[in-house]
MIMINU-224552 format. One record per residue: z, y, x of N, C-alpha, C in turn. Coordinates in steps of 0.02 Angstrom, whole numbers, plus 32768, in hexadecimal, padded with zeros to 4 digits. Layout:
N
ZYXZYXZYX
...
This chain:
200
98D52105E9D698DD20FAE98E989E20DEE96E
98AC20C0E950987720A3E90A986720CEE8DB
983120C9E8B598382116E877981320E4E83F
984120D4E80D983D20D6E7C5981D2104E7A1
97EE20ECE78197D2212BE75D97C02106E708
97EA2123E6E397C72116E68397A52167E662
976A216DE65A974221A2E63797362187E5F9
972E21C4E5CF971821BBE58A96FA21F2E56F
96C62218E54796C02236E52496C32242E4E6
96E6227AE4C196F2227FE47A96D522C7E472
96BB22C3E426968F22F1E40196BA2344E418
96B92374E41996DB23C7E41B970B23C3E3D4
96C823BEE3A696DD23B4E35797112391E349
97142353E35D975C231FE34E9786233EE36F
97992363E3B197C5237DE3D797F623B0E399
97A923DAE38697C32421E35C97EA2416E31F
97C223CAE2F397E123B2E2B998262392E2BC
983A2382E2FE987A2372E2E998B6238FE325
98A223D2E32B98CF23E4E35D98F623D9E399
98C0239EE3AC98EC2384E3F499012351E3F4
9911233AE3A4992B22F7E3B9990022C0E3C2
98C522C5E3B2988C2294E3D49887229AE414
988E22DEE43B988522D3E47698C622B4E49C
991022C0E47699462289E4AB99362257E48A
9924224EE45D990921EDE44D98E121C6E488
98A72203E483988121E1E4C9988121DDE50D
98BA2219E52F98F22211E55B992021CFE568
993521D8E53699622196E53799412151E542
98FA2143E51A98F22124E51498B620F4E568
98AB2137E57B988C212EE5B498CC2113E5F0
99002142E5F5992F2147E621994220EBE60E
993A20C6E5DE9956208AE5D1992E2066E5E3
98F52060E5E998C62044E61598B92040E65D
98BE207FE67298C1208EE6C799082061E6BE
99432050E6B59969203DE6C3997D2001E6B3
995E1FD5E67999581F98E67699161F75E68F
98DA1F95E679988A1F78E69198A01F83E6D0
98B51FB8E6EF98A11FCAE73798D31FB1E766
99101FCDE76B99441FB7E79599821F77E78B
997F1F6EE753999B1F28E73B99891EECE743
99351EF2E74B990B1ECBE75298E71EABE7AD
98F41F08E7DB99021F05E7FE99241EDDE832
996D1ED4E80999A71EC4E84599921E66E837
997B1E5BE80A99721E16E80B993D1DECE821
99091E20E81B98AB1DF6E83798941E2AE855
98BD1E60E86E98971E71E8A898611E5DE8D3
98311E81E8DE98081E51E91598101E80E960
981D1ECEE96198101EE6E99697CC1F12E995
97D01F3DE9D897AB1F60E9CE97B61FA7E9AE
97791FA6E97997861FD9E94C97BB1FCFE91C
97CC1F9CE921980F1F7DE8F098531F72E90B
98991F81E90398C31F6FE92898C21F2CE921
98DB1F07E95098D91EC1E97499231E9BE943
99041E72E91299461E55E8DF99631E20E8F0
99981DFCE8DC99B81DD3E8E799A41D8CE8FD
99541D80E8D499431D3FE8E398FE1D45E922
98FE1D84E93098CA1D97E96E98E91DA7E9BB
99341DA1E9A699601DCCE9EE99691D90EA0E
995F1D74EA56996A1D53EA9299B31D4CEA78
99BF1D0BEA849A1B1CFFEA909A391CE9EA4E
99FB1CF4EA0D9A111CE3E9BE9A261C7FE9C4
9A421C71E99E9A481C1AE99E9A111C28E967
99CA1C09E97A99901BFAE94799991BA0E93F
99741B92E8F899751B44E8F299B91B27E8ED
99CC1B32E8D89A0A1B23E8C299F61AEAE889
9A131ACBE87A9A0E1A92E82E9A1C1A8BE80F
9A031A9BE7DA9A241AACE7A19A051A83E764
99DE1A61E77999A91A23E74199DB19FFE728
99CC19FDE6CE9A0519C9E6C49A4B19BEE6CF
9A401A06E6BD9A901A3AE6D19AC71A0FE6B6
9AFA19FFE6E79B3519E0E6E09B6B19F3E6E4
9BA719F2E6E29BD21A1AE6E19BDE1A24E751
9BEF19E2E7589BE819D0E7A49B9B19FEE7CE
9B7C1A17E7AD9B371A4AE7D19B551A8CE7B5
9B5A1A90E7949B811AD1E7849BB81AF5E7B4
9BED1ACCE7B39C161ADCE7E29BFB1ADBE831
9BCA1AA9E83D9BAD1AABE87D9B8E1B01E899
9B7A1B36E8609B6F1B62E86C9BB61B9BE89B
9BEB1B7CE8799C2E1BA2E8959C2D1B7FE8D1
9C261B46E8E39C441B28E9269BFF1B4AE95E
9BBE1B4AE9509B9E1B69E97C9BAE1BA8E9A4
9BB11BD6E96E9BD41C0FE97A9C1C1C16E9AE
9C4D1BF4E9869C8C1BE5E99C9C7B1BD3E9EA
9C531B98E9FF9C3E1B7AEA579C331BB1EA79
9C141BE9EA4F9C021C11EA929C311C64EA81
9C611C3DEA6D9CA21C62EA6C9C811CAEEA56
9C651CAAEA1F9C471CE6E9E89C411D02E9A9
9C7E1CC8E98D9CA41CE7E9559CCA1D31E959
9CA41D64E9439CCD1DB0E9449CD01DC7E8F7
9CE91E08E90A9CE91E13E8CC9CAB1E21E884
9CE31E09E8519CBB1E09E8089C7C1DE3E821
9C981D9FE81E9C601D69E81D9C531D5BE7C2
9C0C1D2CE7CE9C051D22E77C9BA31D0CE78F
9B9A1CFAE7439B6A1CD2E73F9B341D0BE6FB
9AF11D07E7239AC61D16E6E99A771CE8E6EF
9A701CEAE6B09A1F1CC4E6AD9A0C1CD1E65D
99EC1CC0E63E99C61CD9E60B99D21CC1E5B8
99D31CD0E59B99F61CB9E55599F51C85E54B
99AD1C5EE55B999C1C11E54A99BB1BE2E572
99CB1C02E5BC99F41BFDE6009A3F1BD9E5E3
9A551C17E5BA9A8F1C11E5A39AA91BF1E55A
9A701BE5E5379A6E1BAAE4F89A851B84E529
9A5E1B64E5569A421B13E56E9AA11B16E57E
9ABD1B3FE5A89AFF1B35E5CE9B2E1B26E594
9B1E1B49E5549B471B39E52F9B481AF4E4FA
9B0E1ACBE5129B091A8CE4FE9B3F1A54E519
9B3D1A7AE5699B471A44E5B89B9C1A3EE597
9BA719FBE59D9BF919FDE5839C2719D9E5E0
9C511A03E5D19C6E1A10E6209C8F19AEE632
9C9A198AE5FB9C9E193FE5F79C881916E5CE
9C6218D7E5BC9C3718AFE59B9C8118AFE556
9C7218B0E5209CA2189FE4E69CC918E9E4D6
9CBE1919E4F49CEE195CE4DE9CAF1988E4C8
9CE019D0E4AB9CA819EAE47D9CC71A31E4C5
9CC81A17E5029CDB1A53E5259C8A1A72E54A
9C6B1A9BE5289C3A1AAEE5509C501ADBE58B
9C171ABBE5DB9C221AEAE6119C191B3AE5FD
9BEC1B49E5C99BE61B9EE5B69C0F1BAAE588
9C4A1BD5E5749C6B1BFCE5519C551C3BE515
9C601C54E4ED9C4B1C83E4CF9C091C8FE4C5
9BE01CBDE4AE9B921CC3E48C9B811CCCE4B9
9B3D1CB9E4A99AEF1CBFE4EE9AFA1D01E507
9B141D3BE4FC9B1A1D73E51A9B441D71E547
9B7C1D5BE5439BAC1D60E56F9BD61D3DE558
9BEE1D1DE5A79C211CD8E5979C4F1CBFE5CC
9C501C8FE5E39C841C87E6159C501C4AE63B
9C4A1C2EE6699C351BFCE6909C521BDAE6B9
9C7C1B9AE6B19CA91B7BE6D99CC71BB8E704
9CFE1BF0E6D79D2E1C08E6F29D191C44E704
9CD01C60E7029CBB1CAAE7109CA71CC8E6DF
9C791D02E6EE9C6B1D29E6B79C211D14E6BB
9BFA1D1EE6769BBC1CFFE66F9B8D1D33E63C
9B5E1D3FE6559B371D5CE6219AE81D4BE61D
9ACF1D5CE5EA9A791D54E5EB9A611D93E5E6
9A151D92E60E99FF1DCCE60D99A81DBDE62D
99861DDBE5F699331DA9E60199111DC9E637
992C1DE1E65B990F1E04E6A799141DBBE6CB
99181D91E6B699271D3DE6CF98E41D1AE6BE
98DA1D06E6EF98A01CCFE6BE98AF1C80E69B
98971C5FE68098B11C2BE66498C61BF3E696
98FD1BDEE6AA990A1BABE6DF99381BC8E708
99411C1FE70199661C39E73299B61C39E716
99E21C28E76A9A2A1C3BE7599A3E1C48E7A0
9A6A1C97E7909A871C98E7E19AD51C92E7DF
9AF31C7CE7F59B341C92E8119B4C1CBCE841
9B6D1CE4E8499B891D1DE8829BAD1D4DE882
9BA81D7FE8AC9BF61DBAE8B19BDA1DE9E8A0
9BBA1E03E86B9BAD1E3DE84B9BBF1E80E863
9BE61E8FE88E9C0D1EBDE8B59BE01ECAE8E4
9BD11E90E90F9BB71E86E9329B511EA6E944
9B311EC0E9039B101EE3E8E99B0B1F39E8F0
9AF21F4DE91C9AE01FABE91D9AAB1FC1E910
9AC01FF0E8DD9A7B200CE8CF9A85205CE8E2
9A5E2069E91F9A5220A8E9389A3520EDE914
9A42211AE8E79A232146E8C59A0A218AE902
99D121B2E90099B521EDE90A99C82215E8CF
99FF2246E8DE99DC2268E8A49A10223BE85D
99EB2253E8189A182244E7DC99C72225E7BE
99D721F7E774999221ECE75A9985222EE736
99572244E7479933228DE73A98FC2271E6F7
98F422A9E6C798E7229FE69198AF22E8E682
987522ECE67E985F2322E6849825232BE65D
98022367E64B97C6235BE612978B238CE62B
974F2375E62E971723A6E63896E123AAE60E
96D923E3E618969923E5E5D6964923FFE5FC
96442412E633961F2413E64C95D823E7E65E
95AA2401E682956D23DFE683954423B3E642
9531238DE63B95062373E601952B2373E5A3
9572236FE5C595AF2376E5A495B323B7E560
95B623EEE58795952430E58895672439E52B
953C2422E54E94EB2405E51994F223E3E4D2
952523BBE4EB95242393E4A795732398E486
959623BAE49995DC23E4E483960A2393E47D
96082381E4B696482352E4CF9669236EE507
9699233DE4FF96D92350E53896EB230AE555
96E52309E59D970322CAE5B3974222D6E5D4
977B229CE5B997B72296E5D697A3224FE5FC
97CC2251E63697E32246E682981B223BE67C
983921DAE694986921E0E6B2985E21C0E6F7
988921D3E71B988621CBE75C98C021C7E784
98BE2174E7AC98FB216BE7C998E1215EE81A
990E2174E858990A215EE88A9932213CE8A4
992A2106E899996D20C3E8C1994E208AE905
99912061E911997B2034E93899A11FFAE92B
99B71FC2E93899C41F8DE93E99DE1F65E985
9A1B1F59E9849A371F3EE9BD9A751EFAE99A
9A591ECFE9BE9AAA1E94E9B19ACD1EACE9FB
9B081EACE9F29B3C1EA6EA2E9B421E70EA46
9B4A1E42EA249B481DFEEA3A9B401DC5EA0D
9AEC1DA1EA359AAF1D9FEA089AC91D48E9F6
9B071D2FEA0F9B221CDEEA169B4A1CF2E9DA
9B601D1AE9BC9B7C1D2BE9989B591D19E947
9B241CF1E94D9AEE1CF9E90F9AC51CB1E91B
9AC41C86E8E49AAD1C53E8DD9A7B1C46E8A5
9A3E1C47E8AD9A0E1C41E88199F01BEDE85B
99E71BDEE82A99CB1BA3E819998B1BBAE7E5
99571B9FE802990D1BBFE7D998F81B71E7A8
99291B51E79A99151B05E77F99471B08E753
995E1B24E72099AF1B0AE6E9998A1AEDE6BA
999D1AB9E68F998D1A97E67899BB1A6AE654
């Protein structure tokens, strides 16, 4: 397993003044980090190591893909890659990054129509016939296509959420909350996933 870790310290005093609910504020708010900063971020730029190994780091990914001067005809080229090595599975779909997904919703699927290849708002949309979303764990240029299914994430354990007041802590009347996740990262099948680090 991998171990996620978000710490924070808050005053005793703020704890006491508002009965707790500062401290599930900062629960929550940690637990949303370990799980977007940490493991969301994870399954996509993994590098390995101390990090689980993400989608655009795993042996067997389609990297370089082309996506410059995004056309409707490169677009779809992302389904036919996939499709060759017979790795269309389930809950396929497309993500890359808000600006990712402006640009797609410029790209018009034929010269003279107002049919853009992207569907619905930069959040979520459709992409020549899949499901599409943005999400800035992407860097600018990035778009993948693939079987989302196809994605495991191994848990130890539950994300554990915990508070200590001990050592230096102690002294100066803070309390640190801890969240803490132990996961891993596996594609089933890594042809299943087509990356383009150039959209444009």
């Amino acid at each position: 397993p991998k171990t996620c870790i978000a710490i924070t310290d808050v005053s005793e005093q703020l704890l006491k003044q508002t009965s707790g609910s500062a401290e599930a504020f900062v629960m929550a708010d940690l637990a949303n980090s370990v799980a977007i900063d940490g493991l969301d971020n994870a399954v996509i730029n993994g590098t390995g190591g101390a990090q689980p190994l993400g989608i655009k780091n795993t042996p067997g990914v389609t990297i370089g893909q082309d996506a410059s001067f995004a056309t409707y005809a490169k677009i779809l080229a992302f389904g036919s890659t996939a499709a060759a090595a017979n790795a269309i599975r389930a809950n396929p779909g497309w993500v890359t990054n808000t600006a990712g997904a402006a640009k797609l919703m410029a790209v018009q699927r034929f010269s003279g129509t107002d049919s853009p290849v992207w569907t619905g708002s930069v959040l979520n949309g459709q992409l020549v016939g899949f499901n599409a979303m943005s999400s800035e764990q992407l860097a600018s240029g990035n778009l993948i296509f693939g079987s989302w299914d196809e994605v495991v994430i191994g848990e130890w354990g539950v994300l554990e959420l915990s508070t200590d007041k001990g050592g230096t802590r102690f002294n100066q009347a803070l309390v640190g909350i801890r969240a803490m996740w132990m996961v891993d990262v596996l594609l089933r099948y890594p042809q299943a996933f087509v990356v383009s680090t150039n959209l444009s």
